[in-house]
Structures are given as structure tokens and as C-alpha cells.
TIVO-2410 file (N, C-alpha, C; in nm, 3 decimals):
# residues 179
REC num residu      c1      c2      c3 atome chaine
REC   1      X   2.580   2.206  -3.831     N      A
REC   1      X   2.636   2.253  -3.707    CA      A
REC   1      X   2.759   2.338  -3.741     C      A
REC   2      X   2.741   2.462  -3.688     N      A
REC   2      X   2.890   2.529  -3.693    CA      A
REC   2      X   3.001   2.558  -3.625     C      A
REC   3      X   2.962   2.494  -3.457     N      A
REC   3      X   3.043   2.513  -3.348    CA      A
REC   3      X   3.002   2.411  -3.270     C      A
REC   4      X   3.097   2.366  -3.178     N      A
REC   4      X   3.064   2.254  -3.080    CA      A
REC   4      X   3.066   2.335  -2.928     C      A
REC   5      X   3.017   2.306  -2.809     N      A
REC   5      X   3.068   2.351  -2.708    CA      A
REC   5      X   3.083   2.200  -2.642     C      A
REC   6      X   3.218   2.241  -2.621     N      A
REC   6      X   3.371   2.153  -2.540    CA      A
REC   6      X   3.219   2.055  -2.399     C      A
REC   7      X   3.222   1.946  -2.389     N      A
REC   7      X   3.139   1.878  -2.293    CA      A
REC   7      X   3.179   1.943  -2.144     C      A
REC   8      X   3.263   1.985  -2.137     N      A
REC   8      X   3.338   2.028  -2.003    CA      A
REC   8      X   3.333   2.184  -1.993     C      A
REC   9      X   3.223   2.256  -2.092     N      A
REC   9      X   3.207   2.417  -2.065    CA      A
REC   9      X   3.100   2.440  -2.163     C      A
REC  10      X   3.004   2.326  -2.080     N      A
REC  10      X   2.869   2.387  -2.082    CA      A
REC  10      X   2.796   2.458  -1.980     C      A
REC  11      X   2.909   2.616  -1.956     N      A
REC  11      X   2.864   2.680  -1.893    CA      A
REC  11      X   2.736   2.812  -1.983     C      A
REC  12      X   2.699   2.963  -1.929     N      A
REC  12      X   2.638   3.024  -1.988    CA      A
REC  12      X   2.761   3.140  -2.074     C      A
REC  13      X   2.857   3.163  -1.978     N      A
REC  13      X   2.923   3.243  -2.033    CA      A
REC  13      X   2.998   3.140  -2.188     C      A
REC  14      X   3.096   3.018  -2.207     N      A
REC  14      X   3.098   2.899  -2.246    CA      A
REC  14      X   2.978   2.935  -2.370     C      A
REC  15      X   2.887   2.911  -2.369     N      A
REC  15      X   2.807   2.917  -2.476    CA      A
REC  15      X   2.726   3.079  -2.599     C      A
REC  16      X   2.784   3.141  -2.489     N      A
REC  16      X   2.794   3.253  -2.527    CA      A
REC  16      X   2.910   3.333  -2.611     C      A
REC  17      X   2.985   3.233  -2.588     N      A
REC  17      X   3.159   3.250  -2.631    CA      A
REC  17      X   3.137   3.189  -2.786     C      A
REC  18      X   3.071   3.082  -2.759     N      A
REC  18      X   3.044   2.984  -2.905    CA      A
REC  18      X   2.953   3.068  -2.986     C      A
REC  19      X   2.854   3.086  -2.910     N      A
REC  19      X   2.767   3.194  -3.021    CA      A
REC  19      X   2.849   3.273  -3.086     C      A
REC  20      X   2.925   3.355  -3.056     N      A
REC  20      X   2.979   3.447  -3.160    CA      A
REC  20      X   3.122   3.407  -3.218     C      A
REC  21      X   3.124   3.279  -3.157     N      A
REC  21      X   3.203   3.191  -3.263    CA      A
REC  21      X   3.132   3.169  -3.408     C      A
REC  22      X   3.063   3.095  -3.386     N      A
REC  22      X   2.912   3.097  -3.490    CA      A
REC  22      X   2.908   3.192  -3.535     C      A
REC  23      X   2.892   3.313  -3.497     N      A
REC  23      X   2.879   3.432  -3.620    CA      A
REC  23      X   2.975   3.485  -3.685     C      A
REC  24      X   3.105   3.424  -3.615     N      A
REC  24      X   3.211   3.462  -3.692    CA      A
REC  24      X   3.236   3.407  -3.786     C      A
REC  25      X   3.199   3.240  -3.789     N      A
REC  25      X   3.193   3.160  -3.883    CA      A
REC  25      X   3.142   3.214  -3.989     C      A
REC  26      X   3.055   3.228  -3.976     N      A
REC  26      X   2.888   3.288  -4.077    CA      A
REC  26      X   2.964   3.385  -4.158     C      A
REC  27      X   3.019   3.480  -4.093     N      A
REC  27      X   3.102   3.588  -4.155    CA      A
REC  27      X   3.199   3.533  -4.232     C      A
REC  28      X   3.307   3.492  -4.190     N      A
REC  28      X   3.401   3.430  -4.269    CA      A
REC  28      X   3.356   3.336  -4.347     C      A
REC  29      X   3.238   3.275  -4.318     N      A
REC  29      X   3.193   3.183  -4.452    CA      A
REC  29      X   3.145   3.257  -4.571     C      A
REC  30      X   3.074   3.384  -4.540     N      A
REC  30      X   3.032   3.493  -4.632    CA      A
REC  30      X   3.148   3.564  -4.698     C      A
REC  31      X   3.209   3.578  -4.619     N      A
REC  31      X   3.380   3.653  -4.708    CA      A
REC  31      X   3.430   3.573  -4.798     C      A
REC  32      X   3.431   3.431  -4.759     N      A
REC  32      X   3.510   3.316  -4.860    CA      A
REC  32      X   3.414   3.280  -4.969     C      A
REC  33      X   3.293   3.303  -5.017     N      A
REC  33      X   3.227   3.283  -5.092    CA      A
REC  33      X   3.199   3.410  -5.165     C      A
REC  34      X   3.200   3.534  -5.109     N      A
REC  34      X   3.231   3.631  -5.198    CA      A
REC  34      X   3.343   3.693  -5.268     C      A
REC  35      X   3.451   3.569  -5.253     N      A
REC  35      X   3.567   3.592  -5.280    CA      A
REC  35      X   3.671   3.666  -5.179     C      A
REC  36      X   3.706   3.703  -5.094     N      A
REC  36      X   3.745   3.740  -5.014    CA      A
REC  36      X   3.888   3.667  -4.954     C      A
REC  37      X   3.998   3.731  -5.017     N      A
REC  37      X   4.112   3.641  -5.011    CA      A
REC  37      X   4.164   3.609  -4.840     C      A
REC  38      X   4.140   3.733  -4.804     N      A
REC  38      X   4.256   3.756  -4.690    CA      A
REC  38      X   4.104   3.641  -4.587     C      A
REC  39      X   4.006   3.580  -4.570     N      A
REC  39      X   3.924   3.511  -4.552    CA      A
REC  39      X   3.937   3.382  -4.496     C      A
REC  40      X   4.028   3.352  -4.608     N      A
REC  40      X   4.025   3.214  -4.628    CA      A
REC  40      X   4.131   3.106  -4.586     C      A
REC  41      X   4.189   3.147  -4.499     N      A
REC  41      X   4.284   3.089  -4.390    CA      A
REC  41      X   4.223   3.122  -4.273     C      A
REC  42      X   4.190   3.201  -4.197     N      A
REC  42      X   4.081   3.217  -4.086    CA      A
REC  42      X   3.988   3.146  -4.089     C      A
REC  43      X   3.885   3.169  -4.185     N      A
REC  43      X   3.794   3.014  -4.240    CA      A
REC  43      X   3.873   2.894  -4.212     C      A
REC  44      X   3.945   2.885  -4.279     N      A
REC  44      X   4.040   2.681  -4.280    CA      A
REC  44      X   4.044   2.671  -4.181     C      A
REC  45      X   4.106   2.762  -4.052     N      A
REC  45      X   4.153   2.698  -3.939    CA      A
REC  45      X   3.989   2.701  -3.829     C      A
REC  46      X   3.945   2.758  -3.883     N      A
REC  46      X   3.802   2.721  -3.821    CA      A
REC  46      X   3.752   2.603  -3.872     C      A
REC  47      X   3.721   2.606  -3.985     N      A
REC  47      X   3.710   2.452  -4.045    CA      A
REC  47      X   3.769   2.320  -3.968     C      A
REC  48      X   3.892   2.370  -3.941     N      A
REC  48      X   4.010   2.249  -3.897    CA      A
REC  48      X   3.969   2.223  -3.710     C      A
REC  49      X   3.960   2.339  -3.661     N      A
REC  49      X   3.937   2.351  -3.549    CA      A
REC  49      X   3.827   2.261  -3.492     C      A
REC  50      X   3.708   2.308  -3.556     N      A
REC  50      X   3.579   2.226  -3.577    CA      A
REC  50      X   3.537   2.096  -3.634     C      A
REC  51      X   3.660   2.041  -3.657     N      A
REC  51      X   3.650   1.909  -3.739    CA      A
REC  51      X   3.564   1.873  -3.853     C      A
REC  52      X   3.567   1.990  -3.947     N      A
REC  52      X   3.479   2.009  -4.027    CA      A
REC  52      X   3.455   1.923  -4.160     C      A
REC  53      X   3.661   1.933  -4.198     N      A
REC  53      X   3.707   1.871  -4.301    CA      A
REC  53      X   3.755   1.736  -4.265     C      A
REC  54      X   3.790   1.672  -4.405     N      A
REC  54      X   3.869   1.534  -4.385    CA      A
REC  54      X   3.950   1.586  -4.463     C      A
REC  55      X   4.051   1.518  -4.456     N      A
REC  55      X   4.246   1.555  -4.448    CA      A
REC  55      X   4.268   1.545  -4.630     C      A
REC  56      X   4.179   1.516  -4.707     N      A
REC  56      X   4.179   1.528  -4.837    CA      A
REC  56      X   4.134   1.707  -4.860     C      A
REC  57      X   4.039   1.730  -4.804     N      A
REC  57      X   3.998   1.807  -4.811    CA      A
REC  57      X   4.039   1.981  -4.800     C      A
REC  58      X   4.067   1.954  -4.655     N      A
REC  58      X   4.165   2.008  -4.577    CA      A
REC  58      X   4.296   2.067  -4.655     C      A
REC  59      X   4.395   1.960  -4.714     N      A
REC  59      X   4.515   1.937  -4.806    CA      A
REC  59      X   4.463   2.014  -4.874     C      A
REC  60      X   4.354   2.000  -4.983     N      A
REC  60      X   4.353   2.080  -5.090    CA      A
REC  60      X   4.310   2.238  -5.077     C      A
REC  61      X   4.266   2.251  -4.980     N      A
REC  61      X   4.239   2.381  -4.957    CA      A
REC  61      X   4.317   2.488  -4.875     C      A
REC  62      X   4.425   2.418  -4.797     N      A
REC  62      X   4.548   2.460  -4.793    CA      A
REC  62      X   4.647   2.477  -4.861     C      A
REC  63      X   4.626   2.398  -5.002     N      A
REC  63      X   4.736   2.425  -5.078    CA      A
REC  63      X   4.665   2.532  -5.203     C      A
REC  64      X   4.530   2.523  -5.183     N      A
REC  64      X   4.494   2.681  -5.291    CA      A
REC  64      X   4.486   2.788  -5.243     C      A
REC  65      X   4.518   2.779  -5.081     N      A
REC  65      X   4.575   2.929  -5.068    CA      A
REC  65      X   4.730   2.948  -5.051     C      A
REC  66      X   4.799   2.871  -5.088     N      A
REC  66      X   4.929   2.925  -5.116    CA      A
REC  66      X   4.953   3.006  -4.993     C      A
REC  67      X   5.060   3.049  -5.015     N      A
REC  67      X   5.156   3.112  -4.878    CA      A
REC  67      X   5.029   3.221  -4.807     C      A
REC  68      X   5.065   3.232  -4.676     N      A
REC  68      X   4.954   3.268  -4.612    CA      A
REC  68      X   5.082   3.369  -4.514     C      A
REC  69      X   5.025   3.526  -4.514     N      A
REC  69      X   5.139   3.641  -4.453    CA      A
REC  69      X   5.160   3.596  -4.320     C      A
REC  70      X   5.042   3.601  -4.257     N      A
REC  70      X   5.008   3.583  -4.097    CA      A
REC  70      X   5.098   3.448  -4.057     C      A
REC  71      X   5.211   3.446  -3.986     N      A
REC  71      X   5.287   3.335  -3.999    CA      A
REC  71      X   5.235   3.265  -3.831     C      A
REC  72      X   5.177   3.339  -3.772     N      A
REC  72      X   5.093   3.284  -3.642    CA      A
REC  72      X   4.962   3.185  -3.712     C      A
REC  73      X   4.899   3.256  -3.779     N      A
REC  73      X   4.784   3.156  -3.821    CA      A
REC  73      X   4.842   3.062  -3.952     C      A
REC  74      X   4.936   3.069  -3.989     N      A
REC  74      X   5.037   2.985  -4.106    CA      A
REC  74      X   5.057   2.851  -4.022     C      A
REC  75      X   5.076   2.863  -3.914     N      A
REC  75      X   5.161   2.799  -3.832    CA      A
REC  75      X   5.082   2.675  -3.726     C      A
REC  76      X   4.903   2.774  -3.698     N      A
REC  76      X   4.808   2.719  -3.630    CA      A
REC  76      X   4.787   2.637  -3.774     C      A
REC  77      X   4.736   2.677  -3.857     N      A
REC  77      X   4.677   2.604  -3.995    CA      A
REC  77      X   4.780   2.468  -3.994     C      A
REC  78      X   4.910   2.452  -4.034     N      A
REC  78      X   4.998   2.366  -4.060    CA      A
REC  78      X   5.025   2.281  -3.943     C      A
REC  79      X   4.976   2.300  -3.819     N      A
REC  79      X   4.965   2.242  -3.713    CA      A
REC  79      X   4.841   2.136  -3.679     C      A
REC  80      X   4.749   2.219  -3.678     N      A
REC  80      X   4.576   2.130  -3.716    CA      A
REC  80      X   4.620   2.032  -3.816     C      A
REC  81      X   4.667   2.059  -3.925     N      A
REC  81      X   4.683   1.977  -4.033    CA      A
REC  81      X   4.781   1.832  -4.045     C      A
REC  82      X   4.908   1.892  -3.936     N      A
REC  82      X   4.953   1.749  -3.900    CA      A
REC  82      X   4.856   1.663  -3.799     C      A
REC  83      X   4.795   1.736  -3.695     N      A
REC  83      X   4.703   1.669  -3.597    CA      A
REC  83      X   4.587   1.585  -3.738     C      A
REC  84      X   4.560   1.646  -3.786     N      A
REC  84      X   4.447   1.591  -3.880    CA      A
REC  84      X   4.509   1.462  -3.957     C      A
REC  85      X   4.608   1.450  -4.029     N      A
REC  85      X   4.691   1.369  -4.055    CA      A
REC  85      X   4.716   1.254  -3.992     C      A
REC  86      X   4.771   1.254  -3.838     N      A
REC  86      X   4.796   1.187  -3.767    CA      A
REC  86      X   4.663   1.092  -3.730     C      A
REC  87      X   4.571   1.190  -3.677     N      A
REC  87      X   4.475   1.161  -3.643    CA      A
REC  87      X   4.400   1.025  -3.739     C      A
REC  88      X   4.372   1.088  -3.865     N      A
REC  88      X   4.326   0.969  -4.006    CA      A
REC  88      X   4.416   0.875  -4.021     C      A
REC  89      X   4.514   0.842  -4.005     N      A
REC  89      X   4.608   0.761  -4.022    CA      A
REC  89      X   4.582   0.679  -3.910     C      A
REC  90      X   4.580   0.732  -3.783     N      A
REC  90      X   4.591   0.617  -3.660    CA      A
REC  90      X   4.384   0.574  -3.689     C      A
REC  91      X   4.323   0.607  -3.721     N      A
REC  91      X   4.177   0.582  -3.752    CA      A
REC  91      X   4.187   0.457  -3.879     C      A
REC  92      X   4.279   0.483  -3.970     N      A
REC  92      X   4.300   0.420  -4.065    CA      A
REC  92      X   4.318   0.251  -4.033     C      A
REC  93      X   4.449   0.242  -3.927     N      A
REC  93      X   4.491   0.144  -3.907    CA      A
REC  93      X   4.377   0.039  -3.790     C      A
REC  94      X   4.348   0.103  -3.681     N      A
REC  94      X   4.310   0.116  -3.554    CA      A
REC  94      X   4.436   0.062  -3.456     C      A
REC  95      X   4.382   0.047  -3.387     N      A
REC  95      X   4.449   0.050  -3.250    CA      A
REC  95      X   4.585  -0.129  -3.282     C      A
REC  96      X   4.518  -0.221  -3.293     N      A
REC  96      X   4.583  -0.314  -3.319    CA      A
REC  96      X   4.746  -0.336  -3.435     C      A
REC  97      X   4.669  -0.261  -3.530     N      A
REC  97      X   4.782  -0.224  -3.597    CA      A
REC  97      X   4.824  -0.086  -3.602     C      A
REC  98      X   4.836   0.011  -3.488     N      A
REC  98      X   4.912   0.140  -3.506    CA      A
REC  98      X   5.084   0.131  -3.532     C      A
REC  99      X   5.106   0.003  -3.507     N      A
REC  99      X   5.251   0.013  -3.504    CA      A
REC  99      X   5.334   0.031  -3.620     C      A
REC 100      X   5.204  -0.004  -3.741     N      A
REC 100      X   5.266   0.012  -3.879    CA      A
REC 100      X   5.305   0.160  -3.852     C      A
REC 101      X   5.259   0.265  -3.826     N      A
REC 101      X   5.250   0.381  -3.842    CA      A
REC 101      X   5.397   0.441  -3.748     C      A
REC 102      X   5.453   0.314  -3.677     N      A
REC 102      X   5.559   0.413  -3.603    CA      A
REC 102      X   5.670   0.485  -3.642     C      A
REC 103      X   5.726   0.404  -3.782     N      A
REC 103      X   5.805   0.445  -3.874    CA      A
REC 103      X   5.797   0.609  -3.927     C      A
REC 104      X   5.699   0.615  -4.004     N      A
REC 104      X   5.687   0.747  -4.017    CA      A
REC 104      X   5.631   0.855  -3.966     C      A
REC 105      X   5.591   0.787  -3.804     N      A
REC 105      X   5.576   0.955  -3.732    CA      A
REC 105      X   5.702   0.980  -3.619     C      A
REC 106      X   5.781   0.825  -3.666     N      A
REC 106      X   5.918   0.835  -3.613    CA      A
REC 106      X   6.026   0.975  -3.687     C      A
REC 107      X   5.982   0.915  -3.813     N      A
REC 107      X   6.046   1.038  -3.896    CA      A
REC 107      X   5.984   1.187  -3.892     C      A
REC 108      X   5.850   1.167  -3.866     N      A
REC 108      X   5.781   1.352  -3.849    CA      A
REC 108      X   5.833   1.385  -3.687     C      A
REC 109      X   5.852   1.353  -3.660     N      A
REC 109      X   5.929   1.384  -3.511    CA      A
REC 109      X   6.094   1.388  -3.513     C      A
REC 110      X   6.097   1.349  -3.606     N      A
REC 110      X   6.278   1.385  -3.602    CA      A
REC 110      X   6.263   1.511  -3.692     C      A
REC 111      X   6.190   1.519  -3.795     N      A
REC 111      X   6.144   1.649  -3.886    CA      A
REC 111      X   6.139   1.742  -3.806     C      A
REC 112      X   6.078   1.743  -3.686     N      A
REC 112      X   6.008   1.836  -3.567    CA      A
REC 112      X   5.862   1.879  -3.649     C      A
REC 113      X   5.812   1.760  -3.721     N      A
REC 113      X   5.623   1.795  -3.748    CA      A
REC 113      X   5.617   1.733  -3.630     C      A
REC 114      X   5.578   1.765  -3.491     N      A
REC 114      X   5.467   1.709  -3.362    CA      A
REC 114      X   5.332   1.736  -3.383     C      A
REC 115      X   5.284   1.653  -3.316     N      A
REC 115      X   5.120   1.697  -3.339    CA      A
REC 115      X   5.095   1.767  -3.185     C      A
REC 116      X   4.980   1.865  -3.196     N      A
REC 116      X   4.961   1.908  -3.075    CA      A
REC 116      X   4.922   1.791  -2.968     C      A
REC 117      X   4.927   1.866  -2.851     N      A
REC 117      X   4.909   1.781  -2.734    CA      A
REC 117      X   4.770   1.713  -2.748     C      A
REC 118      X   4.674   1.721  -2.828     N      A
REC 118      X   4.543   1.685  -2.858    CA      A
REC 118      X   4.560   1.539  -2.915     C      A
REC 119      X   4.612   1.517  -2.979     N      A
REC 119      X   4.666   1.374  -3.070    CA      A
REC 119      X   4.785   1.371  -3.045     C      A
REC 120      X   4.828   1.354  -2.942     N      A
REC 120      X   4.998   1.327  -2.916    CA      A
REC 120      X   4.996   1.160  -2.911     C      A
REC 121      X   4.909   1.113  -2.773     N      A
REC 121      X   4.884   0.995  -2.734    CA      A
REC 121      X   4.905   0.862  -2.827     C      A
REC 122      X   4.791   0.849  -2.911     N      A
REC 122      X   4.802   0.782  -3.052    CA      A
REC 122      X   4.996   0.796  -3.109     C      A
REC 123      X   5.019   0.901  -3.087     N      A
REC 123      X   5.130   0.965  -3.231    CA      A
REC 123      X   5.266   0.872  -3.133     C      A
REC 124      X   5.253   0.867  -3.000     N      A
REC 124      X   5.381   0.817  -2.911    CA      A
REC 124      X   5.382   0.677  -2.906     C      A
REC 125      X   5.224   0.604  -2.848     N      A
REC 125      X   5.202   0.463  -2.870    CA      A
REC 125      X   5.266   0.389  -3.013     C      A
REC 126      X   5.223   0.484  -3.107     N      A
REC 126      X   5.255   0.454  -3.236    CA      A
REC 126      X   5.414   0.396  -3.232     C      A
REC 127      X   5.453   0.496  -3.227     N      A
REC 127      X   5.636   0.477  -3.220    CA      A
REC 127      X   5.718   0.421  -3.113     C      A
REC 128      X   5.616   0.385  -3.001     N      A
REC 128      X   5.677   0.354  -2.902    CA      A
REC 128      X   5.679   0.176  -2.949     C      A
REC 129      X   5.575   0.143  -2.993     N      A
REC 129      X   5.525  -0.006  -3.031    CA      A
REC 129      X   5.598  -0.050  -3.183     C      A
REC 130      X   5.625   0.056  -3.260     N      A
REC 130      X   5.715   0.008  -3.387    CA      A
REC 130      X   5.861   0.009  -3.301     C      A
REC 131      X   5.910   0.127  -3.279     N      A
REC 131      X   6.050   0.087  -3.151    CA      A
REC 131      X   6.095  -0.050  -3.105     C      A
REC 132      X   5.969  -0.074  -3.006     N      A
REC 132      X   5.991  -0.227  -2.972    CA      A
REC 132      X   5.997  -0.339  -3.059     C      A
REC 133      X   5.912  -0.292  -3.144     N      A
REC 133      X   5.947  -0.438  -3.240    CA      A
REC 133      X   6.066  -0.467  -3.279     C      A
REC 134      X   6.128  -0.354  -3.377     N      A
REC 134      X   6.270  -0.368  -3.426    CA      A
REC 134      X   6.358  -0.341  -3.313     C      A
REC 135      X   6.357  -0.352  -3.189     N      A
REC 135      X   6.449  -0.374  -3.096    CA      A
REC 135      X   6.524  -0.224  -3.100     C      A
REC 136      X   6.520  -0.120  -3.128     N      A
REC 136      X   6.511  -0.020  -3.184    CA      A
REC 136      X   6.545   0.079  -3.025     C      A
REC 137      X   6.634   0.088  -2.933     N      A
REC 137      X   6.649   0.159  -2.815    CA      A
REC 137      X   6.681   0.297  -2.875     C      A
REC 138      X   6.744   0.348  -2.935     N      A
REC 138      X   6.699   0.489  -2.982    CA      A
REC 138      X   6.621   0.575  -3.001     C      A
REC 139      X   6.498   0.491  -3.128     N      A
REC 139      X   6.429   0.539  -3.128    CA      A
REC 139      X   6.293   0.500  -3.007     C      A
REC 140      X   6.299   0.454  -2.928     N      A
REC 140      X   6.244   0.394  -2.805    CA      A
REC 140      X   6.233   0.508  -2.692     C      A
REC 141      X   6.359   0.539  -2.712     N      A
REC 141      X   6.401   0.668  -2.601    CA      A
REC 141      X   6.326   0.777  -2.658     C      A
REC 142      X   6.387   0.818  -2.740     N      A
REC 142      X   6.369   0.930  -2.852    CA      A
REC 142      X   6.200   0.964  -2.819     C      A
REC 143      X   6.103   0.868  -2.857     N      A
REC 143      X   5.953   0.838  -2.857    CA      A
REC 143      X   5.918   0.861  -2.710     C      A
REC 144      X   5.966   0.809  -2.627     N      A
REC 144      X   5.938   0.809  -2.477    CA      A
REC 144      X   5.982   0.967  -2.413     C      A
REC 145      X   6.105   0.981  -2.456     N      A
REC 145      X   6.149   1.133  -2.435    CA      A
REC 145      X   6.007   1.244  -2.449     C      A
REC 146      X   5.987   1.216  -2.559     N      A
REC 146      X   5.870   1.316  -2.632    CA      A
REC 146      X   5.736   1.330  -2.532     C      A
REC 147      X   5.722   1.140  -2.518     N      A
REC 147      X   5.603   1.134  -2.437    CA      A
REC 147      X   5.598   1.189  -2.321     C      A
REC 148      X   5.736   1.176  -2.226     N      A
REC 148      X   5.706   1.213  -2.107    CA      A
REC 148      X   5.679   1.391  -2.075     C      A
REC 149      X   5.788   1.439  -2.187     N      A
REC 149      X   5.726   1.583  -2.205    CA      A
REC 149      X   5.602   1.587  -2.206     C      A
REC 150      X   5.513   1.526  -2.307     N      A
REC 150      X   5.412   1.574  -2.296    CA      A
REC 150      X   5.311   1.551  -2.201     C      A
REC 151      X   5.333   1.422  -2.128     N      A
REC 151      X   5.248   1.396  -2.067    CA      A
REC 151      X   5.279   1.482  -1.906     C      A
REC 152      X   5.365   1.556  -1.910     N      A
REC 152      X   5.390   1.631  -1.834    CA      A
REC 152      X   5.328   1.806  -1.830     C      A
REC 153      X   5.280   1.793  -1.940     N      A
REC 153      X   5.221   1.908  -2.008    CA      A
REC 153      X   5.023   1.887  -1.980     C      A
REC 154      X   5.027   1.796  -2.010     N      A
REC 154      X   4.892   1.735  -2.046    CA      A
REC 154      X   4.805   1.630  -1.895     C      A
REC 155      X   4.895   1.599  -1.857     N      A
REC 155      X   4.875   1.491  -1.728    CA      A
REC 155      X   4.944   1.497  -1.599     C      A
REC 156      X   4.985   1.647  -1.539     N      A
REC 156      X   5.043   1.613  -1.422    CA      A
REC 156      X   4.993   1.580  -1.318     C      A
REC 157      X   5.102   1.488  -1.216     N      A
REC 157      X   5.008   1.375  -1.095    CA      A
REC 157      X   4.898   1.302  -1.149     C      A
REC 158      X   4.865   1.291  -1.274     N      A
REC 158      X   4.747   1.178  -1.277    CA      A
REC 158      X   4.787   1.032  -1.233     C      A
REC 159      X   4.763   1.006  -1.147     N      A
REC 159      X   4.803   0.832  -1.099    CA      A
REC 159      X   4.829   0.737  -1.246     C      A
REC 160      X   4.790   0.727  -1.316     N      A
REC 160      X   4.821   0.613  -1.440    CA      A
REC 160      X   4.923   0.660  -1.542     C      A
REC 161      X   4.973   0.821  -1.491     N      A
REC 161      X   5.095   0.842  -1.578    CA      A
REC 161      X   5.187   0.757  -1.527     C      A
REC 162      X   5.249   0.725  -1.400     N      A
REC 162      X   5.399   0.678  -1.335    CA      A
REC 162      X   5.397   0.569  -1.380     C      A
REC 163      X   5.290   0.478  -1.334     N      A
REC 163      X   5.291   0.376  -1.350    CA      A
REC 163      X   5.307   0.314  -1.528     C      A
REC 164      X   5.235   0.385  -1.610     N      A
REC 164      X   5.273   0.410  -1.751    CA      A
REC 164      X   5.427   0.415  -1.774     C      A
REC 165      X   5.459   0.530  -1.758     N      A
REC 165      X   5.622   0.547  -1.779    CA      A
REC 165      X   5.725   0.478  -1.736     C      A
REC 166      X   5.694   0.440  -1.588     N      A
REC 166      X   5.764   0.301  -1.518    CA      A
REC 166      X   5.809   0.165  -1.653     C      A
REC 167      X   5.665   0.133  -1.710     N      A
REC 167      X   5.654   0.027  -1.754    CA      A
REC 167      X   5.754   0.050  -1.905     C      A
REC 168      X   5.740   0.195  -1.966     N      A
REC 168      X   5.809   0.219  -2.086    CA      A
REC 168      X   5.988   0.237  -2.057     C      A
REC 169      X   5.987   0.264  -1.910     N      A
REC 169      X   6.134   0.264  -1.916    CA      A
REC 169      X   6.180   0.147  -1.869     C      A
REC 170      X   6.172   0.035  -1.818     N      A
REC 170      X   6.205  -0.093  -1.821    CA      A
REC 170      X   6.217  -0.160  -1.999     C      A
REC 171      X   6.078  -0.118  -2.027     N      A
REC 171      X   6.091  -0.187  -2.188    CA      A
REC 171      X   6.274  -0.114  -2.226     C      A
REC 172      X   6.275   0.025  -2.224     N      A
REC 172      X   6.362   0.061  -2.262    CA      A
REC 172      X   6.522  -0.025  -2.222     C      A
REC 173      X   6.490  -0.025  -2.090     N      A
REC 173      X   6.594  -0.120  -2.009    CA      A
REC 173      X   6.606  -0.220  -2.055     C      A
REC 174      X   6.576  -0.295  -2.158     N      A
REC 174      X   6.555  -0.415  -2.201    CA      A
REC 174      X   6.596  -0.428  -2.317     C      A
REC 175      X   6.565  -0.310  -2.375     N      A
REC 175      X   6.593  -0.288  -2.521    CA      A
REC 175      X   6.782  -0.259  -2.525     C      A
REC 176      X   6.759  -0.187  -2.467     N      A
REC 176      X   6.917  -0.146  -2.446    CA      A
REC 176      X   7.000  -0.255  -2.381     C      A
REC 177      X   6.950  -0.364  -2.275     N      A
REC 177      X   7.043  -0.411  -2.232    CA      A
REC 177      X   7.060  -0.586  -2.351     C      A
REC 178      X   6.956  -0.545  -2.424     N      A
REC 178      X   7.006  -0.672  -2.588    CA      A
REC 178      X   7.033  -0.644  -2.667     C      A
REC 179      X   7.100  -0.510  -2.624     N      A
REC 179      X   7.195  -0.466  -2.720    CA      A
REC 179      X   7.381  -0.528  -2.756     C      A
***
């Protein structure tokens, strides 16, 4: 398979869009195998896009193309790649234990590595649930801050956001007031 169409635009125009996604693929898969430098970052982020690679994979083939001019597709590439990251890591643990993971996407968020709005969800629970453990109102806020941006981006008026955030800012209230 070289392209997916999105469950929510399986329209005609929608699949017609993918088709010559597909042949672009085809192309850029033909450029990167005939050697074709300038190729092979357009390729990756199609790769990445398409969920093609696993994050071993991915890694190494981002790091044999070395610096990449196009600092727009530098930028999409290094972006997919934290989402990909994030993504295997919270797969790694599952759901029960994501909290191991809050620590250090506590720190890729103070870095400013975010993952796109695609894998945010996972990346906030994460840190929101290590936060609470260590009693941690800083980084509690900090995590919640992030979330509500996004879920403001990603979820406006959906009924189970308020009530969500309600519940994270009391925790917060709590955290802070055993302090």
C-alpha cells in the first residue's frame, strides 16, 4: 500500500487527490533509488506521513541525509519524527503505565519538541499523570496549560472537553493547595 485515504474523505475528488499522491510516491521512490539526493527528504516525509516506517528506521534515515536546505520540509520531517517517537513510546508502555513517560516529555516540552496536534493527547495524559504523582503543581499547570491550548485547537465546544479540564484544574487545586 502506498497511500491511505483518511476514513472521513472517502469522497471522489478525496481519492483522486490520493491517486496522485501515489504517483508521486512512485516517483520519489524512483528518484531515491536512482540515487537522487535532493529526493530523499520528500520521500521520508512521505514515508513518515504514511506510517510507513518505525522510529528505528525513520532515525536512521534521517540522520543519512544530514542537513536538509528546505528548512519548511526540515522542520515537517523533525516534527513527524517527534510525533513518531512519542507515539512508540506511549505504544511501548500502554495506557496503564504512560506515566512513566511523563518525565521526559515533561522535558521535550520545556525543550519546545511538541508533538503535533495528532499525538498531543497521549503526550499531555502522560505528564499530566507523572505531575500528579510527584505532587508536582508546576509541572501540572505547565502540562495542562499546553493541553488546553490544544484542545482548543483540536476540540472546540466538544461537550467532554469542559468537563475534562474542570476535573484537571481541581486536581491542580489540590496540588497546589498541599503545597
Amino acid at each position: 500500500m502506498l497511500v491511505t485515504v483518511p476514513y472521513d474523505q472517502h469522497t471522489v475528488p478525496a481519492l483522486l487527490q490520493q491517486g496522485l499522491r501515489a504517483e508521486g510516491y512512485v516517483a520519489l521512490r524512483a528518484a531515491v533509488a536512482a540515487g537522487d539526493a535532493k529526493a530523499g527528504a520528500p520521500f521520508l516525509l512521505l514515508q513518515l506521513e504514511e506510517a510507513q516506517l518505525d522510529l528505528a528506521g525513520a532515525t536512521a534515515i534521517r540522520e543519512k541525509l544530514g542537513a536538509i536546505a528546505d528548512a519548511e520540509l526540515c522542520f515537517a520531517i523533525d516534527a513527524r519524527l517527534v510525533d513518531l517517537r512519542i507515539s512508540t513510546d506511549l505504544r511501548s508502555v500502554g495506557q496503564a503505565e504512560r506515566h512513566t513517560l511523563g518525565k521526559q516529555f515533561f522535558a521535550m516540552l520545556q525543550n519546545g519538541r511538541k508533538p503535533s496536534l495528532r499525538v498531543s493527547r497521549g503526550f499531555h495524559y502522560a505528564m499530566l499523570e507523572w505531575a500528579e504523582r510527584q505532587h508536582d503543581a508546576v509541572a501540572f499547570r505547565t502540562a495542562l496549560d499546553d493541553m488546553t491550548r490544544v484542545l482548543a485547537i483540536t476540540d472546540p465546544g466538544k461537550p467532554w472537553v469542559e468537563p475534562l479540564l474542570t476535573r484537571y484544574r481541581t486536581t491542580l487545586s489540590e496540588l497546589q493547595a498541599a503545597k
